[in-house]
N, C-alpha and C positions, 0 to 999 in steps of 0.2 A: 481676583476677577478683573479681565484687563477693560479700561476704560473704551468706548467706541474711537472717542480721537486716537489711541493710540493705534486699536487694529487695523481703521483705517490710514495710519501717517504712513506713505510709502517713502522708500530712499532711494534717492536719483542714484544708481553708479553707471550709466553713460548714456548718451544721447540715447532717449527713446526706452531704456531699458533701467526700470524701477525692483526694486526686493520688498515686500512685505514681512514683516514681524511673525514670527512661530511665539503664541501665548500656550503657558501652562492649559492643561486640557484633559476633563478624562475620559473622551471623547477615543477610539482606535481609529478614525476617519478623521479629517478635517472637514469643520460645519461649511455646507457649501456657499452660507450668505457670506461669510468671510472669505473666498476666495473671489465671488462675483465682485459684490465691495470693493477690495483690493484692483481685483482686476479695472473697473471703471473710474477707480481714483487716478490709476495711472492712465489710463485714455484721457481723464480729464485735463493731465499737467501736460496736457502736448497742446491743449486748445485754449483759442483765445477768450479773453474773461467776456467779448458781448455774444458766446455761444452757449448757452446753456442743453443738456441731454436731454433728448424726449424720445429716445428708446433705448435699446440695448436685446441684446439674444447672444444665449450662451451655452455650451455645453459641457456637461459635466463628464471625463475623458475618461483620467481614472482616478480612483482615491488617493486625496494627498494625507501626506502626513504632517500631523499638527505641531510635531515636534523641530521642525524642519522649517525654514521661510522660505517662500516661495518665488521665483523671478518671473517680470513681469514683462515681455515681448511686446512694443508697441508700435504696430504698421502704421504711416501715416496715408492711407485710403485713399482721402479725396479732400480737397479744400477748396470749397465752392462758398460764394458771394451769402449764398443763406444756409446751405448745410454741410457739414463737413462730418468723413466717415472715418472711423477707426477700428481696426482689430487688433484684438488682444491676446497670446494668447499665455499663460499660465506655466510656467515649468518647475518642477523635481525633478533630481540626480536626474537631467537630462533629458526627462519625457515628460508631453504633456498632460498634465493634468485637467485644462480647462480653457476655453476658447470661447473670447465673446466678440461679437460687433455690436459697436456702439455709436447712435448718430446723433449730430450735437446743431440746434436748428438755433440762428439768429434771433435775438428775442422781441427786436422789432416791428416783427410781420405782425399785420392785423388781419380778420378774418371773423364771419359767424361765429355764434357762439351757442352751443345745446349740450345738455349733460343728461342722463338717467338721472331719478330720483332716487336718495338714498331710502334705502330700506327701513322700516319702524325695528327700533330696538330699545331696549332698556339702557337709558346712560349710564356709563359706565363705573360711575360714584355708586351706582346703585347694584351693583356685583361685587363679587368677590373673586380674588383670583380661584381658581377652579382647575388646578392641576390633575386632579383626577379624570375631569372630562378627556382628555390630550391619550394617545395612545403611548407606549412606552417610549419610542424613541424621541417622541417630543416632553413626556416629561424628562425624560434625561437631559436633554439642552437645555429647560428653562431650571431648570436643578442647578446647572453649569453656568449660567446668566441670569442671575437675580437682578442686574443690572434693566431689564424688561420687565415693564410693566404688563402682565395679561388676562384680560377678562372673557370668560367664553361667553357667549350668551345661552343660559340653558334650552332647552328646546320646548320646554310648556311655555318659555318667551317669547318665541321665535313666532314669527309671519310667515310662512313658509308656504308654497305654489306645488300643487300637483304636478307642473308640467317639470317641474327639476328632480334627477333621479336621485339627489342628495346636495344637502346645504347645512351651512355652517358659518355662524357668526361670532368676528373676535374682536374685543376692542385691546389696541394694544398701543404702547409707546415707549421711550426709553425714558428714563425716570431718574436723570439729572437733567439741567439746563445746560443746554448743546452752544458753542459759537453761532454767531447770528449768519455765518458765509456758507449760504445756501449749498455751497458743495459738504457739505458736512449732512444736512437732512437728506439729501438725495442717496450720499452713500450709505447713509445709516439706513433708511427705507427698504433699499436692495437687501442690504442686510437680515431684515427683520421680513422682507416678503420672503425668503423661504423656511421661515418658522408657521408651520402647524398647515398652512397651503394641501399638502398633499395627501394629510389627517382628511380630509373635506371627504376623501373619495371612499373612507371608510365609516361611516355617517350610516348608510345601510349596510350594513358588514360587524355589527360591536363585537361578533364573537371571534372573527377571522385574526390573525397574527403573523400577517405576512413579510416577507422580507422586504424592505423598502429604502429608494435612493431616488434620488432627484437624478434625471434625465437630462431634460433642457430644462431651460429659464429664461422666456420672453420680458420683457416690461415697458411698457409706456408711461411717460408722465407728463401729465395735464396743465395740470394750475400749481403755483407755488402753495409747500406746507412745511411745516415744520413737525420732523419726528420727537422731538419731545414735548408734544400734546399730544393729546386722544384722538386716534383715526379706525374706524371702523372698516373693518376689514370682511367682505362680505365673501362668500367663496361657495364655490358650486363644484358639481365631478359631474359634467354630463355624459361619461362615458369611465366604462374600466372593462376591461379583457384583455386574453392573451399576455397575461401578466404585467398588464401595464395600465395605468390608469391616467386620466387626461382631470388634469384641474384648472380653476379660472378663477381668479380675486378683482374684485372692485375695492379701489380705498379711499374714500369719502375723509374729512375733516368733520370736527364737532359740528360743525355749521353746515353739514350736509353737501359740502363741498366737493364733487371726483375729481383726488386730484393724481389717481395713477390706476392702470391696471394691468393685470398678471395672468399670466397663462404658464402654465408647467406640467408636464409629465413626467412621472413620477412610473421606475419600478412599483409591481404592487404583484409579486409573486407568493402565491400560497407554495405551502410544501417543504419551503426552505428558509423559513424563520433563522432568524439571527438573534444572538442577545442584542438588549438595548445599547450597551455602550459601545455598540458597531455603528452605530448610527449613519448618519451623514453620508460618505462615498461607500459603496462595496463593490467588491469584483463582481462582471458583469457577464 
């Protein structure tokens, strides 16, 4: 099981343009937090250390393979006084597989400050992992990454709003102690927001077994946190048709803290089920 520092350590071979590691995997797709990951490690070694990421948007092109490392195309956008923009985009045997922009805001701007309140849920000491809860293709990843920590929250737990057409609560984290250089939780985070995200949209649906792939992949982030503590991960599907389903994660800290959040679409086609260890990318 390969460690987070490694998946994310990218290798400079020329100006602008990084490779990523291909890890053991039995996965037929590469997991797409691992090429997001990747891909925003290398946006990050082009930018200077008082710029820290407070977004990124990405898309998933076509399936990579896991067996294979992947190069990492890096546009230098825009270099402005408080934000500077990057695109990335993702290559295999020559095509892309994944394409993000990524925007990186000076950290010493001040401004108001207001957050949502984090949702009531059972702390996490107080669960068990709950791999049964997860539809197939997500226990097959966390099967593949015992390296993640994951708690569902059952749903006789759950606080839950009539006005949400489905919701779903995870506490999750990576369950060694990470380097304290904040680009390491930021990458790992990306990482672990597209794990169980797009599960959310099949919440009303337990009996459906549709074929499923990450689309795109928004993200914002808020407030500093670190991925190896407990961060509650809060997620909704206000919407799914035409085989496609639309999700949204809030990620709160133990201390009720938003310190990021997610938005993803996500294939959600009935009729043409895949086995589980297609997981991740599919032809589209």
């Amino acid at each position: 099981m390969a460690a987070i520092e490694d998946i994310l350590q990218v290798e400079q071979i020329e100006t602008d343009i990084y490779r990523g590691g291909a890890f053991p995997s039995h996965l037929r797709r590469t997991f797409g937090g691992q090429v997001a990951g990747q891909s925003l490690m290398s946006a990050t070694r082009t930018v200077s250390e008082e710029f820290d990421v407070h977004s990124l948007h990405g898309y998933f092109l076509r399936p990579g393979d896991p067996d294979r490392p992947a190069v990492f195309l890096v546009d230098r956008i825009r270099d402005g006084r408080s934000f500077v923009t990057r695109r990335v985009t993702g290559v295999q045997n020559g095509e892309a597989i994944f394409t993000m922009s990524a925007s990186f805001h000076v950290r010493t701007d001040e401004g108001y400050e207001h957050q949502d309140r984090m949702p009531p849920a059972p702390q996490p000491d107080e669960l068990n992992d709950r791999l049964d809860e997860l539809g197939a293709e997500e226990r097959a990843v966390f099967k593949e990454w015992a390296n993640f920590d994951l708690r569902i929250v059952p749903r006789e737990k759950m606080v839950t709003s009539s006005y949400f057409a489905a919701q779903q609560r995870v506490w999750f984290r990576y369950r060694h102690r990470l380097p304290d250089d904040t680009v390491f939780h930021v990458g790992t985070l990306a990482y672990m927001s597209d794990m169980t995200l797009l599960g959310s949209s099949r919440v009303p649906h337990p009996e459906s077994n549709p074929q499923v792939a990450s689309l795109d992949h928004a993200m914002w982030f808020m407030r500093p946190f670190r991925a190896d503590d407990w961060l509650l991960y809060d997620q909704t599907s206000p919407s799914a048709g035409s085989g496609r389903a639309l999700t949204q994660g809030r990620i709160f800290d133990i201390r009720g803290r938003l310190v990021a959040a997610v938005t993803q679409e996500g294939l959600a086609r009935t009729g043409r089920a895949i086995p589980a260890d297609q997981h991740a990318r599919t032809d589209r």
